[in-house]
MARROSE-968044 format. One record per residue: residue in one letter; y, z, x of N, C-alpha, C, O in turn. Coordinates in pm, whole numbers, always signed. Last residue first. Layout:
<rs>
(r 'A' (Y Z X) (Y Z X) (Y Z X) (Y Z X)),
...
</rs>
This chain:
<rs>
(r 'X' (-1981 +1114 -814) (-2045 +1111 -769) (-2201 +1083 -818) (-2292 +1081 -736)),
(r 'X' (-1714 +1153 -896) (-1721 +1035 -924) (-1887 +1036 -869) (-1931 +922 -891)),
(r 'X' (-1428 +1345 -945) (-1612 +1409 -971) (-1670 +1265 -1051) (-1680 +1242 -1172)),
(r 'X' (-1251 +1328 -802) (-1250 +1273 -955) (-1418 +1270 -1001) (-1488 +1201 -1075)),
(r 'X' (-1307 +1487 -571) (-1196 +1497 -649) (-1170 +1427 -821) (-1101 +1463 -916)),
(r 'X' (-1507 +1340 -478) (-1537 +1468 -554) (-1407 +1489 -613) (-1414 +1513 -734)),
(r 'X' (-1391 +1080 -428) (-1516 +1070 -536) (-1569 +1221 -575) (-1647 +1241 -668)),
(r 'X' (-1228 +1115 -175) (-1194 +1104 -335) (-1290 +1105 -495) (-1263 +1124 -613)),
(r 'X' (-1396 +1207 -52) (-1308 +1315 -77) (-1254 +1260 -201) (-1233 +1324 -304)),
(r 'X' (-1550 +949 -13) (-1611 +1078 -15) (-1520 +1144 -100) (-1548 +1148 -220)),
(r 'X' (-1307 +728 -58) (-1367 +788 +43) (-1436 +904 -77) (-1391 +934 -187)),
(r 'X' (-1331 +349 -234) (-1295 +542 -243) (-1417 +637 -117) (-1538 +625 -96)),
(r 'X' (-1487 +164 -239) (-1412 +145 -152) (-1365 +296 -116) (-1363 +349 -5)),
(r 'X' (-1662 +179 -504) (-1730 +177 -388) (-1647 +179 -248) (-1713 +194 -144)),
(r 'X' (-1493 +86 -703) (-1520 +232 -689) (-1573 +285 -559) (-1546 +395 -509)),
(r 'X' (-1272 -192 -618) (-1392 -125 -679) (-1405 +31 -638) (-1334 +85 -552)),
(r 'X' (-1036 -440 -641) (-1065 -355 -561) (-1202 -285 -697) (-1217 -317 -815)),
(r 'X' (-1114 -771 -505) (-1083 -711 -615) (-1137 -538 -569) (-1232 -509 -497)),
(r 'X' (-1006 -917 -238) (-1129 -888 -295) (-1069 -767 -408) (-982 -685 -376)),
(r 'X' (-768 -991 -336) (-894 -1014 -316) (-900 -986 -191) (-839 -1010 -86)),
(r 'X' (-464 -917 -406) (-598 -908 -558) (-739 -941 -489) (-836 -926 -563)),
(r 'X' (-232 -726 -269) (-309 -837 -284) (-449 -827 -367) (-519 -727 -379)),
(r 'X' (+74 -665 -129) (-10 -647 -247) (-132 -762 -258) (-105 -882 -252)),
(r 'X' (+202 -581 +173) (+199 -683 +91) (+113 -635 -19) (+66 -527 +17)),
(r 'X' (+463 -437 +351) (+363 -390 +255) (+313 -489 +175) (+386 -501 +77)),
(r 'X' (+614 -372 +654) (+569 -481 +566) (+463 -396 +509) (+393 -314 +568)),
(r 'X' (+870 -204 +838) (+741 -176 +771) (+717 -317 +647) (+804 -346 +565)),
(r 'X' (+971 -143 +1147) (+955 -224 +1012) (+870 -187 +943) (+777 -126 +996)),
(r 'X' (+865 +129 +1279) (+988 +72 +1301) (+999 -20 +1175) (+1048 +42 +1081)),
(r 'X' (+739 +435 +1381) (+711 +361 +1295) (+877 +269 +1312) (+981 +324 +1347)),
(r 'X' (+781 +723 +1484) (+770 +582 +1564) (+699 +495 +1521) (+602 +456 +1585)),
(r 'X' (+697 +907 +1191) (+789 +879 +1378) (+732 +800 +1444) (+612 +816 +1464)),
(r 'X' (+792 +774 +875) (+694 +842 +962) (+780 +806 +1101) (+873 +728 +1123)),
(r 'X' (+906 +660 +678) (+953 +778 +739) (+894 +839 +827) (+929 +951 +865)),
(r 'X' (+738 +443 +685) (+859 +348 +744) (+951 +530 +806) (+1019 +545 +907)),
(r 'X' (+548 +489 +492) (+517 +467 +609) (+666 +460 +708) (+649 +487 +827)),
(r 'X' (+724 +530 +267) (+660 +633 +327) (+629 +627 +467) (+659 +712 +550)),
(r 'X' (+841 +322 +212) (+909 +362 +247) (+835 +489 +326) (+882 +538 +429)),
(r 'X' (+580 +135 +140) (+720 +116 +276) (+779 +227 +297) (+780 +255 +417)),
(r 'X' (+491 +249 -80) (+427 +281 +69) (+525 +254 +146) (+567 +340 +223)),
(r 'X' (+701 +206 -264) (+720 +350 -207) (+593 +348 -91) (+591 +443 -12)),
(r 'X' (+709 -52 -258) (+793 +29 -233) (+803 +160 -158) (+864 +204 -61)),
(r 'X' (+429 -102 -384) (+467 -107 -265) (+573 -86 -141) (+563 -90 -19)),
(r 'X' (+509 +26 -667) (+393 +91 -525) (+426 +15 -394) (+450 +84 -295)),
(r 'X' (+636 -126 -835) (+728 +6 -727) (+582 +40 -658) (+602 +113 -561)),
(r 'X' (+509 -278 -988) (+640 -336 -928) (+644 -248 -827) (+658 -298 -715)),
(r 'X' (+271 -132 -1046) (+222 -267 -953) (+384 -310 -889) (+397 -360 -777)),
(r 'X' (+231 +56 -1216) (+312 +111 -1092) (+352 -61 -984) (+430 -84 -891)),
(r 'X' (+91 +4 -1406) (+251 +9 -1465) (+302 +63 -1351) (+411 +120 -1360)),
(r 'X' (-163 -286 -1368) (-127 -106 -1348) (+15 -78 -1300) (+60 -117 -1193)),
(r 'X' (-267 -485 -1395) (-224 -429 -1519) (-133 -277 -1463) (-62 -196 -1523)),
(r 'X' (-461 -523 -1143) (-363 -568 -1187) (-212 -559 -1297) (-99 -606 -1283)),
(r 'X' (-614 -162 -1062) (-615 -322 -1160) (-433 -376 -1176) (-331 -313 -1204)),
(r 'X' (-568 -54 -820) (-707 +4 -907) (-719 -137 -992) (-819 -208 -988)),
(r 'X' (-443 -262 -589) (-374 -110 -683) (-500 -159 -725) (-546 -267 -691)),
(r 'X' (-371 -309 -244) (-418 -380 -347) (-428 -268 -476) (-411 -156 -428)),
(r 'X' (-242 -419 +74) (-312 -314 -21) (-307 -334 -160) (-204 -394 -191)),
(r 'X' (-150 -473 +412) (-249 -505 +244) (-273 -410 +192) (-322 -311 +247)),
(r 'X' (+111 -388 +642) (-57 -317 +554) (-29 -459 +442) (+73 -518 +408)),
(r 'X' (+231 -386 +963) (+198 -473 +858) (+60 -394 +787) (-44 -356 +839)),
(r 'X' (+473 -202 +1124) (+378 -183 +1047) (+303 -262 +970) (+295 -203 +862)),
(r 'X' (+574 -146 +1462) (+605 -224 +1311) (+465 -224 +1257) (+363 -241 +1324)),
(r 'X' (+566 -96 +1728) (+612 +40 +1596) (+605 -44 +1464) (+637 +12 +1359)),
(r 'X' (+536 -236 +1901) (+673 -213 +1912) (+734 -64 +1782) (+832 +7 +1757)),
(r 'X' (+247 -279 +1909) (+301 -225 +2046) (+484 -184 +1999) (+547 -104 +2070)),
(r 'X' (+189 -278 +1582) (+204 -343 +1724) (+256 -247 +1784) (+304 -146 +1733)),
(r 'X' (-55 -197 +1338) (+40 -110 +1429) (+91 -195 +1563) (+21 -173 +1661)),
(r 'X' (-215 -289 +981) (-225 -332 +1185) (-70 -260 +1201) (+16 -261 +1112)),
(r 'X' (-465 -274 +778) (-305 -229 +839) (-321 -215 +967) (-401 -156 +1040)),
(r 'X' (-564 -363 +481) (-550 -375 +623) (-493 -311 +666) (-430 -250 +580)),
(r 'X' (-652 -198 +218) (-725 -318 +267) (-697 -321 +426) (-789 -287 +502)),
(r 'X' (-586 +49 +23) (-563 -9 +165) (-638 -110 +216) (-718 -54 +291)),
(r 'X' (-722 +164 -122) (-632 +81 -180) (-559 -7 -48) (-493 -110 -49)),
(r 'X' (-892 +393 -127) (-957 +294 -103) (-885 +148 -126) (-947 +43 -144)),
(r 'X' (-842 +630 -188) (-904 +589 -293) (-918 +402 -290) (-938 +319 -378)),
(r 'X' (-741 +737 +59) (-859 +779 -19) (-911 +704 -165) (-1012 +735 -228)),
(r 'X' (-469 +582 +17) (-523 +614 +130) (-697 +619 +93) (-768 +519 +100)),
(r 'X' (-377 +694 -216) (-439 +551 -228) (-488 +538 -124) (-586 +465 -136)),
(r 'X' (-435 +1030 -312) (-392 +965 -252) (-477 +802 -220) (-599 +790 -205)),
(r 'X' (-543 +1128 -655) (-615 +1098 -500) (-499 +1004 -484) (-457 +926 -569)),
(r 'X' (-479 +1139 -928) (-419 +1279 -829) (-551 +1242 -716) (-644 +1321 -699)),
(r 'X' (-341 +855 -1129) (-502 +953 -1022) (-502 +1090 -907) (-549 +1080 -794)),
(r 'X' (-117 +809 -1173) (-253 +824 -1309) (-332 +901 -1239) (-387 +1003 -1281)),
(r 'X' (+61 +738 -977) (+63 +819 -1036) (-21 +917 -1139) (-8 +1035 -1173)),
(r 'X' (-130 +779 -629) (-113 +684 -786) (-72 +807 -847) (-110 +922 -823)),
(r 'X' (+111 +867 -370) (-31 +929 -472) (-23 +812 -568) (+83 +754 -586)),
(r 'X' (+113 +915 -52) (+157 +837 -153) (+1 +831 -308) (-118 +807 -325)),
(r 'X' (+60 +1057 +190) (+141 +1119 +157) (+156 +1058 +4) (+208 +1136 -76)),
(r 'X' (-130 +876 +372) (-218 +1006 +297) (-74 +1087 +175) (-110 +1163 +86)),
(r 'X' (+54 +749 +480) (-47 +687 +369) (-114 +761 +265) (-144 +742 +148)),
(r 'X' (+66 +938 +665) (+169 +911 +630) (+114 +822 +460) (+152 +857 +348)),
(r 'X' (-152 +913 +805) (-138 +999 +763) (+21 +996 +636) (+41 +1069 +539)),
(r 'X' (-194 +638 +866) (-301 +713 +795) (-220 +797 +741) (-198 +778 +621)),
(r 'X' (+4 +691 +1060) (+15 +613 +965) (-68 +610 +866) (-17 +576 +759)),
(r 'X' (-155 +809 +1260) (+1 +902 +1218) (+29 +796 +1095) (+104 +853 +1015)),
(r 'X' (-352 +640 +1329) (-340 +785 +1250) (-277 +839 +1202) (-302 +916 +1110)),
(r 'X' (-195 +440 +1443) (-282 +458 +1330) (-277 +577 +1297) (-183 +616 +1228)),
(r 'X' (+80 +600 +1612) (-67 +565 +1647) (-117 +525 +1472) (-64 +591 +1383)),
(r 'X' (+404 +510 +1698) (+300 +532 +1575) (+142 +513 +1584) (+92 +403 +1559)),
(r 'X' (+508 +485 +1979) (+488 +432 +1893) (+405 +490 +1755) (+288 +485 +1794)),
(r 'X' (+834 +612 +2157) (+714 +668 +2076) (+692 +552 +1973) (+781 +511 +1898)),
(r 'X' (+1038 +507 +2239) (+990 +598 +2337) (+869 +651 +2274) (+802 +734 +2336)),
(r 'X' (+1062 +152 +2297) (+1063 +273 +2201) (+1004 +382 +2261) (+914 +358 +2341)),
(r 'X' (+1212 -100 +2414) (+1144 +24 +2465) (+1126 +148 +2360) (+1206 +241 +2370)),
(r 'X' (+1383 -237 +2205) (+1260 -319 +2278) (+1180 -227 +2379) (+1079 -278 +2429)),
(r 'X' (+1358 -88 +1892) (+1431 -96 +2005) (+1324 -162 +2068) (+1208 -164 +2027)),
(r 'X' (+1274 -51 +1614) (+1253 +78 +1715) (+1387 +60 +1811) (+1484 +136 +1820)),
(r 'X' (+1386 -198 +1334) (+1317 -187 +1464) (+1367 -39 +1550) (+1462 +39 +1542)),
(r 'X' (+1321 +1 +1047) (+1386 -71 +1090) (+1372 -89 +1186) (+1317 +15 +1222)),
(r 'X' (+1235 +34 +675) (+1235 +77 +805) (+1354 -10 +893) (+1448 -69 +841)),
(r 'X' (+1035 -186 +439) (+1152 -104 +502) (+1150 -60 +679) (+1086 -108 +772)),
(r 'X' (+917 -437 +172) (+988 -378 +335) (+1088 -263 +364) (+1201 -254 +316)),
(r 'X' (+668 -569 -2) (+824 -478 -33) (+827 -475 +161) (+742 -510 +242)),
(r 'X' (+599 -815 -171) (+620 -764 -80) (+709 -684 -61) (+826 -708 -93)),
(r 'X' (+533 -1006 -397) (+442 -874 -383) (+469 -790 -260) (+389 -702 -230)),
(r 'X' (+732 -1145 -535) (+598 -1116 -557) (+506 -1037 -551) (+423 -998 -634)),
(r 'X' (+1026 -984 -482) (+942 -1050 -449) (+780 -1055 -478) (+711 -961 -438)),
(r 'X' (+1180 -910 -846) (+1109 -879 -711) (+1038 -1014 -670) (+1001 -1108 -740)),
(r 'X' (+1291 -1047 -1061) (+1380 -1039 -929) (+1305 -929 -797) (+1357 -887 -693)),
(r 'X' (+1165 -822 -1271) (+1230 -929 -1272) (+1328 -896 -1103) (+1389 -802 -1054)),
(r 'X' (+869 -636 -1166) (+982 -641 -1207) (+1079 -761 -1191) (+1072 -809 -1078)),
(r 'X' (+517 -807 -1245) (+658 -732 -1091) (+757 -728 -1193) (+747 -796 -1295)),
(r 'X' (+343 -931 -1362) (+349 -770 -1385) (+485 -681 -1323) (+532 -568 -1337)),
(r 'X' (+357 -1200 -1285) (+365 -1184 -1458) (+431 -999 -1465) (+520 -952 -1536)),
(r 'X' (+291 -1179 -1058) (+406 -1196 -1137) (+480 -1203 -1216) (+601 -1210 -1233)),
(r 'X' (+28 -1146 -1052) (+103 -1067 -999) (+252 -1082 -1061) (+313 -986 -1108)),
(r 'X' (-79 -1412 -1292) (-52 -1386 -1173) (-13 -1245 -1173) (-11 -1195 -1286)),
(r 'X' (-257 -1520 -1576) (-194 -1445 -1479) (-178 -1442 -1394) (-283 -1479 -1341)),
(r 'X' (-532 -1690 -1686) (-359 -1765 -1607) (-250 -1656 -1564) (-148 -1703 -1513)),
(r 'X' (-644 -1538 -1815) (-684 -1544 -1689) (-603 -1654 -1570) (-609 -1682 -1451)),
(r 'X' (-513 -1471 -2085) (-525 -1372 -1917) (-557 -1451 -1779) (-509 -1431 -1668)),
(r 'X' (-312 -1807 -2130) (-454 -1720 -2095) (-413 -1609 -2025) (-324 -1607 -1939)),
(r 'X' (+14 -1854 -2223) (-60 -1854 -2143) (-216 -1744 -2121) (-211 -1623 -2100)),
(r 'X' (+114 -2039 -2492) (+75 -1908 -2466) (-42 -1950 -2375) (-139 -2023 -2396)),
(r 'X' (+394 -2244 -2574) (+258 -2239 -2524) (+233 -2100 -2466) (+319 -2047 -2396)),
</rs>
C-alpha cells in the first residue's frame, strides 16, 4: 500500500533512527551560573546558522517560531524549515543546537521542528527580503 503526500509526516523526511524532530545539546550551567544568555546573545548566535539553498540566516528568514531563555541558561526554540521536503530537515536542528548551545551562558539546548503554522514569505525580516530581492 502506497501512502498519499498528504499522509506524510516529518518522519517520512528524518534520517533513520532520529528523533522526530528534536535535536539537543549543550549542557547545564550549574545551579549558580555566573552568566546567563540574554535573548539577544541567542539571536545572535541564531544569526550564525545559514540554510544551505538560501544565503539568509534562518534567524532572518523567519524560521524561528519560539524561543524561551530560563533563569538557568537553557534554551527551548521551535522552528520550522521553508518546506517539509527540504534535504536539510534531518541535520538543521542539529546544527541550531549546537550553535546555540556554543554561545556563553547558554546551558541545554532543545530544538524542536515544527509544521504549524506553515512557514511563509511574510515571516522573513526586511534584511532578508533585500538579500533575496523579495520585495
Amino acid at each position: 500500500m502506497t501512502r498519499a503526500d498528504d499522509d506524510l509526516t516529518l518522519g517520512d523526511f528524518m534520517p533513520e533512527g532520529a528523533d522526530d524532530a528534536v535535536a539537543y545539546a549543550g549542557k547545564p550551567l550549574g545551579p549558580s551560573p555566573a552568566k546567563v544568555a540574554t535573548a539577544e546573545e541567542v539571536v545572535a548566535a541564531l544569526r550564525t546558522v545559514y540554510d544551505p539553498e538560501i544565503p539568509v540566516n534562518i534567524y532572518d528568514l523567519g524560521l524561528i517560531y519560539r524561543m524561551d531563555v530560563d533563569g538557568k541558561g537553557d534554551v527551548k526554540i521551535e522552528m520550522t524549515l521553508t518546506a517539509p521536503a527540504c534535504p536539510v530537515a534531518g541535520a538543521m536542528p542539529g546544527r541550531v543546537a549546537e550553535a546555540v548551545a556554543a554561545a556563553e551562558g547558554v546551558g541545554e539546548v532543545e530544538v524542536s521542528l515544527v509544521w504549524d503554522p506553515p512557514w511563509t514569505r511574510d515571516r522573513m525580516s526586511d534584511e532578508a527580503r533585500l538579500a533575496l530581492d523579495m520585495f
